[in-house]
VOGU-3710 file (C-alpha; in Angstrom, 3 decimals, decimal comma):
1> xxxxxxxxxx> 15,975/29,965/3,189  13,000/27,616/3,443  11,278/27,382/7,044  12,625/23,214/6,822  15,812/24,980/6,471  15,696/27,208/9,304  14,286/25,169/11,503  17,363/22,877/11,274  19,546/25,323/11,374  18,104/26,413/14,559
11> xxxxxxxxxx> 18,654/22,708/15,418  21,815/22,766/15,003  22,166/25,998/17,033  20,596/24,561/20,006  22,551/21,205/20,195  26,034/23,652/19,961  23,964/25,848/22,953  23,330/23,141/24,812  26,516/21,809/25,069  27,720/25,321/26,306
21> xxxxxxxxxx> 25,231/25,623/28,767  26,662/22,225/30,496  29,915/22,984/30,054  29,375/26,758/31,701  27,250/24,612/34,614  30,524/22,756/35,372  30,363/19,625/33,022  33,276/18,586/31,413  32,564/18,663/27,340  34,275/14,845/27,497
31> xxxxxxxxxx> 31,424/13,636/29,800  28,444/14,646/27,753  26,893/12,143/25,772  25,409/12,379/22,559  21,820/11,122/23,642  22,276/13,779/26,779  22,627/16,788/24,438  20,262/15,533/22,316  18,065/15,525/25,431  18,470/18,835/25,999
41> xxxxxxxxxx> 16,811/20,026/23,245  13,892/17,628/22,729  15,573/16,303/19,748  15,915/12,000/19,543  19,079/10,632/19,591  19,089/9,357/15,764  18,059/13,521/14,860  21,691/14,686/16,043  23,274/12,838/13,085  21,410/15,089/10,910
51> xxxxxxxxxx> 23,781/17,402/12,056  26,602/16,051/13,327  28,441/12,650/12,593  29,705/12,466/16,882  30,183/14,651/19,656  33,796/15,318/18,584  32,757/17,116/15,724  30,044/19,061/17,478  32,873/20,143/19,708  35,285/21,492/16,943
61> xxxxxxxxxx> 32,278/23,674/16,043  32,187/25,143/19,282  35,615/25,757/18,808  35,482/27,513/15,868  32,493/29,695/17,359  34,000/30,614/20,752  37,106/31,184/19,119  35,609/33,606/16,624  34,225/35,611/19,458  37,644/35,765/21,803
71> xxxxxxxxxx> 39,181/36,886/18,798  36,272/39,642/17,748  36,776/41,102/21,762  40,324/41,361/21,198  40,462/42,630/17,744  38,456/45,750/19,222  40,175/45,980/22,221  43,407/46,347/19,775  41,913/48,773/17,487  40,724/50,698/20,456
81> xxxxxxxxxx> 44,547/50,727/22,184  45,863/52,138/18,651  42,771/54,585/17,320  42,095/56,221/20,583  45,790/56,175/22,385  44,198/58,576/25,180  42,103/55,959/26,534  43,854/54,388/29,962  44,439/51,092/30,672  41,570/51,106/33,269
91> xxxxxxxxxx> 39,583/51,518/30,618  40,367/49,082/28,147  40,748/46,710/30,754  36,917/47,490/31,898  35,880/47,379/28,210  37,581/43,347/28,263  35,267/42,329/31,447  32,375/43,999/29,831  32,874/41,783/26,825  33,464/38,932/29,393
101> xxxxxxxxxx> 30,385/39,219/30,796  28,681/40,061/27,677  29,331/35,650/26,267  30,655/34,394/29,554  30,630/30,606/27,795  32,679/31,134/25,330  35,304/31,742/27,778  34,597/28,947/29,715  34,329/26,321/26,928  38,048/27,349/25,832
111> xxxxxxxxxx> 39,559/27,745/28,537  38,359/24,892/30,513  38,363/22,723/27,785  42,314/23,539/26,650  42,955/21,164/29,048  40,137/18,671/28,753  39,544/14,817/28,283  39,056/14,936/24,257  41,994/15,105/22,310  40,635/16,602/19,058
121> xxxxxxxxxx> 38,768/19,241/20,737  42,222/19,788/22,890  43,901/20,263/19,469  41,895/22,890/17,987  41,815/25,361/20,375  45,822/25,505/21,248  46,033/25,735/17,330  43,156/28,620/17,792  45,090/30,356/21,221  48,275/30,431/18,804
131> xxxxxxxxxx> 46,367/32,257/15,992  45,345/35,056/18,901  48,757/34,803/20,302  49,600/35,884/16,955  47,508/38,253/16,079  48,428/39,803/19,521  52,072/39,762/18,538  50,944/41,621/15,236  49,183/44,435/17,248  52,117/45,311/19,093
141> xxxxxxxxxx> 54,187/45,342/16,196  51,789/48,432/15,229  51,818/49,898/18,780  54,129/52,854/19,323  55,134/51,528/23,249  55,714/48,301/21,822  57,367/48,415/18,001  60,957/48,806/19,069  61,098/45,235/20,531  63,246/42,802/19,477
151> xxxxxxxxxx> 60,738/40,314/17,786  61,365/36,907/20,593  60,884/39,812/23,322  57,604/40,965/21,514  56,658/37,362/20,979  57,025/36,295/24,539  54,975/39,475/25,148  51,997/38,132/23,101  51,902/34,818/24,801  52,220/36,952/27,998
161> xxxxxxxxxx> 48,917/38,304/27,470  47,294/36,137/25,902  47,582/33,860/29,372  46,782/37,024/31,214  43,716/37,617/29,346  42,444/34,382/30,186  43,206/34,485/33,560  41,548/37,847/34,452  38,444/36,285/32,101  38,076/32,875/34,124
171> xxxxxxxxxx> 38,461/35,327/37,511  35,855/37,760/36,838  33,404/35,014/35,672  34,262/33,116/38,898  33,537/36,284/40,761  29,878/36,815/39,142  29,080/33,004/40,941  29,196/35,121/44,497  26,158/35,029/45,962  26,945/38,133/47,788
181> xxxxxxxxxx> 26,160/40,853/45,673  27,928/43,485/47,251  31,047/41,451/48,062  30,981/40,660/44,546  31,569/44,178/43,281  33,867/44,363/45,722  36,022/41,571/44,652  35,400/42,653/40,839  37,056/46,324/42,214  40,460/44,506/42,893
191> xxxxxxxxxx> 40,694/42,192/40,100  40,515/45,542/38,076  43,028/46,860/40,067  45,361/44,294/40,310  44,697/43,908/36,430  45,825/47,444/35,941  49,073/46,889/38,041  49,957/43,992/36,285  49,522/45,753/33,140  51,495/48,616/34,645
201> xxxxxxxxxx> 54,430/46,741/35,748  54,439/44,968/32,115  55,019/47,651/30,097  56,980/49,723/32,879  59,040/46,857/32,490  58,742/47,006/28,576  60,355/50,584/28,911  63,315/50,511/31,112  64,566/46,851/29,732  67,902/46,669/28,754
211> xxxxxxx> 67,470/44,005/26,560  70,227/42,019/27,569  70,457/38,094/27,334  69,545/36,784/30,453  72,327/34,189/29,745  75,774/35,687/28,431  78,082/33,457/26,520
//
C-alpha cells in the first residue's frame, strides 16, 4: 500500500470514528451533518466525497463495522458456552460486559440508532439484528440444554436474547456514565446479578416447559 493510500484510508477511518464518537456523546447519527464530521477531522467539506457519496452511506458502513463486532463478541461467547460447558453463567455473562466495555460505541451506534431518524441506516441494522438473531438460534440448535426445542420455541428463544443482550449492554454502558465510582461498581454488581437470574429463570423455564400451545383449538 502506498503512504497516499494509507493516508486515505486512515481518512476514511477517522470520518467513520468521528461519527461514533458523536453518536456515543449523545448525538443522534440523523443530526450530524456532513460538513460537521468533516470538521471533526480537519478534513474540508468537498474531501469527504473522496470517500463517501453522503452521510447515508457513511452510516451503512458503520453498520457493517459495529455489526461485525456484536457478532465477533457473541460468536465467542457461543463457542465458549459449547467448548467449555463447566463455565457458569456468571461467567459468561462477565465475559459479555467485558467485551461491552472493551468497544462501548459499537453498542451504542446500533442500538440507539435501530430506532433512529434515517431510514436506510434503520434498515440495515434490523436486517443485521436478524442475522445475530439467527445465528443465535443456530447456537442453540448445537447446545445440549437447548436442542430438544421445538424450532418456533427455539426461535422465540433467539430473539429473546438477542433483546436481552442489548439491554444488559445499553445498562452497563449507562452505568460506567456514574460519576460515583464506587456506586458504580455497585450498581454494575446487580445488573450482573439480576442478569444471572434472568438467565436462570430462562432456561429453568426452558426445562420444566410442557410445551403446550398456549391457545388450544
Amino acid at each position: 500500500m502506498s503512504i497516499r493510500d494509507a493516508r486515505k484510508q486512515q481518512s476514511h477511518q477517522a470520518l467513520l470514528d468521528a461519527v461514533l464518537q458523536l453518536c456515543t456523546a449523545g448525538r443522534s447519527f440523523s443530526s450530524l451533518s456532513l460538513r460537521e464530521v468533516a470538521r471533526e477531522v480537519g478534513l474540508a467539506p468537498t474531501a469527504f466525497y473522496r470517500h463517501f457519496p453522503d452521510m447515508e452511506h457513511l452510516g451503512l458502513e458503520l453498520v457493517d463495522q459495529a455489526a461485525l463486532h456484536l457478532k465477533k463478541v457473541l460468536y465467542q461467547l457461543s463457542a465458549a458456552a459449547l467448548q467449555q460447558p463447566q463455565h457458569t453463567v456468571e461467567h459468561t455473562l462477565q465475559l459479555f460486559f467485558q467485551a461491552v466495555d472493551a468497544y462501548p460505541p459499537a453498542w451504542i451506534f446500533i442500538i440507539a440508532e435501530r430506532w433512529g431518524g434515517c431510514a436506510l441506516v434503520r434498515q440495515a441494522i434490523e436486517r443485521e439484528i436478524n442475522f445475530l438473531i439467527e445465528d443465535c438460534i443456530y447456537n442453540l440448535k448445537q447446545h445440549a440444554a437447548t436442542q430438544a426445542l421445538p424450532c418456533k420455541e427455539r426461535e422465540a428463544l433467539g430473539h429473546l436474547l438477542i433483546q436481552l443482550a442489548q439491554n444488559w449492554a445499553m445498562s452497563w454502558i449507562h452505568l460506567a456514565q456514574y460519576t460515583d465510582i464506587v456506586e458504580a461498581q455497585q450498581q454494575r454488581l446487580i445488573l450482573l446479578e439480576q442478569s444471572q437470574t434472568q438467565l436462570h429463570l430462562l432456561f429453568c423455564g426452558i426445562s420444566h416447559s410442557t410445551r403446550q400451545p398456549i391457545i388450544s383449538a
